[in-house]
C-alpha positions as CSV (number, residue, x, y, z in Angstrom):
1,X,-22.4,1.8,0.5
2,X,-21.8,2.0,4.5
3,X,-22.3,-1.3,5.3
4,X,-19.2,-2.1,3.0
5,X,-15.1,-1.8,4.2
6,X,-12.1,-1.4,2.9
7,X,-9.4,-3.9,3.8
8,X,-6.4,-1.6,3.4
9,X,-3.4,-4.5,3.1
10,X,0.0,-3.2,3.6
11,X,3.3,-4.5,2.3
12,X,5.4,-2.0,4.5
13,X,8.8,-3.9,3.7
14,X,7.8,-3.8,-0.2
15,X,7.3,0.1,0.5
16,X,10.1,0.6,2.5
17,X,12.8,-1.7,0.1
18,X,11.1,0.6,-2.7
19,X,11.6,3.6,-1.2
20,X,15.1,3.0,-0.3
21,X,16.3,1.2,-2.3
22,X,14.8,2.8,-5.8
23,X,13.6,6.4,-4.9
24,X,16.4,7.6,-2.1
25,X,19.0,5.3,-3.2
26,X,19.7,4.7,0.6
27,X,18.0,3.4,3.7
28,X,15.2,6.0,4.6
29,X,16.0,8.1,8.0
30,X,12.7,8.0,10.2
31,X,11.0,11.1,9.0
32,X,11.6,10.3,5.4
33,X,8.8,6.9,5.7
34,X,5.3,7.2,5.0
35,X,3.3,9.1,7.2
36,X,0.7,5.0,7.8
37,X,-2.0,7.7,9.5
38,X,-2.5,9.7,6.5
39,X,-2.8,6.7,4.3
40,X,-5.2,5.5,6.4
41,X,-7.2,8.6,6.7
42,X,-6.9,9.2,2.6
43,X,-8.1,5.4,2.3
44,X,-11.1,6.2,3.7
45,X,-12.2,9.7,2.4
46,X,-11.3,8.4,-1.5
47,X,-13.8,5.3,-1.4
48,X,-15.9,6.6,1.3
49,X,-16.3,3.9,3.8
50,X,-14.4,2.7,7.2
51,X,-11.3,0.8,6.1
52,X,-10.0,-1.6,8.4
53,X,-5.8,-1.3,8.0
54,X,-3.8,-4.9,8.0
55,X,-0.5,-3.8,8.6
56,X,2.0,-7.0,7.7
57,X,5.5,-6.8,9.0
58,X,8.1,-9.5,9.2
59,X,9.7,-10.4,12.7
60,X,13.1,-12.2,13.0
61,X,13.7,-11.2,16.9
62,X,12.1,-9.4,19.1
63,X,8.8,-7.5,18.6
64,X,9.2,-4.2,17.5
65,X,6.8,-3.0,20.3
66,X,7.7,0.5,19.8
67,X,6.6,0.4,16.2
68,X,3.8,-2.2,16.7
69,X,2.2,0.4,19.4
70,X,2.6,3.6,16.7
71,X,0.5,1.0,14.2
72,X,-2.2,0.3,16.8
73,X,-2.6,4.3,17.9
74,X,-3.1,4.9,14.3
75,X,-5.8,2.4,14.1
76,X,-3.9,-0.5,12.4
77,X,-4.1,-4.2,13.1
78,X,-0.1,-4.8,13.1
79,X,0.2,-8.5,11.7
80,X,3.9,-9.7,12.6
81,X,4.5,-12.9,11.0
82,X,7.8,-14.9,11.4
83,X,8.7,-18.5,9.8
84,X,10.6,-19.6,6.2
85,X,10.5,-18.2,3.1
86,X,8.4,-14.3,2.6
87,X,5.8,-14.5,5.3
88,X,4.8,-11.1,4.2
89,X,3.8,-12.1,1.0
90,X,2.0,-15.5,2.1
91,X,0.1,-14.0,5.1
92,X,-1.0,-10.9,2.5
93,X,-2.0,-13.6,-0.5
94,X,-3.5,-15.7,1.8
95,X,-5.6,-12.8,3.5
96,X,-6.9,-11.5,-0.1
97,X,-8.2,-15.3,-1.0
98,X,-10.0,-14.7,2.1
99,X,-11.5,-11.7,1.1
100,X,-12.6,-13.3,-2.0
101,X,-15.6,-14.6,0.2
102,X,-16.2,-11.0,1.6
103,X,-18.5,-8.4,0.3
104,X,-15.8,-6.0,0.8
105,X,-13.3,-3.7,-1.2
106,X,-9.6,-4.6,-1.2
107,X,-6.5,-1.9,-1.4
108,X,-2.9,-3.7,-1.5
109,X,-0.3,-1.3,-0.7
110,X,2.7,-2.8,-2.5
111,X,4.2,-3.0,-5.9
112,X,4.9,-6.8,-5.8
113,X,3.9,-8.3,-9.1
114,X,3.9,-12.2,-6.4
115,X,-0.2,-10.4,-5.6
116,X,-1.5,-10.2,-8.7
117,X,-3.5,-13.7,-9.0
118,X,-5.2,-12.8,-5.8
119,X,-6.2,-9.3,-7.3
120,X,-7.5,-10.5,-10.1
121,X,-9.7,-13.2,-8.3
122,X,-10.7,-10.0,-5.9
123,X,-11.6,-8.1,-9.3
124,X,-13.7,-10.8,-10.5
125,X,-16.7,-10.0,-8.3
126,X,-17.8,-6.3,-10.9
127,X,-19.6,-5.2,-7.2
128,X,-15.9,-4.9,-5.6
129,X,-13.0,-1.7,-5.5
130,X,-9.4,-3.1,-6.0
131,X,-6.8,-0.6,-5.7
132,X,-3.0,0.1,-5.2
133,X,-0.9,2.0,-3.2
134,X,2.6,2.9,-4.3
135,X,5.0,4.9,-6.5
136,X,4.0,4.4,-10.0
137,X,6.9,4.1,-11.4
138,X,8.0,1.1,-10.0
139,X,4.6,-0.7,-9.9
140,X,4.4,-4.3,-11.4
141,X,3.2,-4.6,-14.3
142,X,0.8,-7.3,-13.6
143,X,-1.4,-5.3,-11.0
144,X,-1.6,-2.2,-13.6
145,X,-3.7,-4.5,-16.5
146,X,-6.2,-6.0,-13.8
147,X,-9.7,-5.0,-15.2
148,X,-11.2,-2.2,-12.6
149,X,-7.8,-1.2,-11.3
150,X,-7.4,2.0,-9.3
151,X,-4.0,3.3,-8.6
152,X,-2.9,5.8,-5.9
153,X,0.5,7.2,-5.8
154,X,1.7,7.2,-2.2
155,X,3.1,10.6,-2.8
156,X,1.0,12.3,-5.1
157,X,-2.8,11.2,-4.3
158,X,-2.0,10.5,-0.8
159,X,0.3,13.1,0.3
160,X,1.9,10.7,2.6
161,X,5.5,12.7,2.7
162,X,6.5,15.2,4.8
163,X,8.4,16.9,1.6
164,X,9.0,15.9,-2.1
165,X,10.9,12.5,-3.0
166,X,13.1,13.4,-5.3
167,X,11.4,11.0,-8.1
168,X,12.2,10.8,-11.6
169,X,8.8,9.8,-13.4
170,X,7.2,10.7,-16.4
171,X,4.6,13.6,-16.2
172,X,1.4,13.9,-18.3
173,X,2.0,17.4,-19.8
174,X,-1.4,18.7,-18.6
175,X,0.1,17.9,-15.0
176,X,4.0,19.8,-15.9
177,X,5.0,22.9,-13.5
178,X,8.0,24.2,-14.7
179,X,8.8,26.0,-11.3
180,X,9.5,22.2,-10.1
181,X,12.7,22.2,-12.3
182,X,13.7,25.9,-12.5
């Protein structure tokens, strides 16, 4: 399986509006984010294979150079789209119909339900991975039924946090540690 990659596409406003807005109830100070190496780094151990990380970010001003170089040291390809309506969403869906044509494996990090007719195009082909990234308790419900699904939880599989969210989920009771709430 070498000679395959992973296109790692990332929603990082879906992330970030998810993590503020539903987990933190507040905008996230810097060190509360994602840590994007570590993601990338998991990415690639769990399916075995390089992964080549499309970061999509929309721009209204100025470049966020600052940020854009932090992507690129990390090993993403920052994609910084501007024009009308969610050019995040339209670059991302139009990148995955792309990769419909690819003999590659395809991991959206996002819980936007707006991606799930690429997906399931992507999961027609039984020789390609599909998976998502993101907290599972906010994850459309439309990416969760695509046949050959796998999920990652950006906190739990990925350990992408410098410390615990403070989450409210449901736990499988073979996965319950009492010490978390005593």
């Amino acid at each position: 399986m070498a000679d395959r990659t992973t296109y790692l596409l990332v929603d990082g406003e879906n992330i970030d509006a998810t993590l503020g807005v539903s987990v933190l109830g507040r905008r996230p100070e810097p060190q509360e984010r994602p840590r994007w190496n570590t993601l990338l780094e998991y990415t690639e151990a769990v399916w075995d294979q390089p992964v080549k990380g499309l970061f999509f970010l929309a721009v209204a001003g100025e470049l966020p150079a600052s940020f854009v170089q932090a992507l690129l040291a990390m090993g993403y390809r920052p994609v910084p789209l501007r024009g009308e309506g969610k050019v995040v969403d339209i670059a991302i869906q139009r990148t995955a119909q792309a990769l419909v044509e690819r003999d590659a494996d395809v991991m959206l990090v996002s819980h936007d339900n707006d991606f799930t007719p690429q997906m399931e195009a992507l999961a027609e082909d039984e020789e390609r991975r599909i998976g998502i990234v993101g907290f599972s308790e906010f994850m459309a419900g439309g990416l969760k039924q695509i046949d050959g699904m796998e999920f990652f939880d950006l906190e739990y599989d990925v350990s992408a946090f410098k410390s615990r969210l403070p989450r409210v989920r449901v736990i499988e009771i073979d996965e319950f540690d009492p010490l978390e709430f005593i």
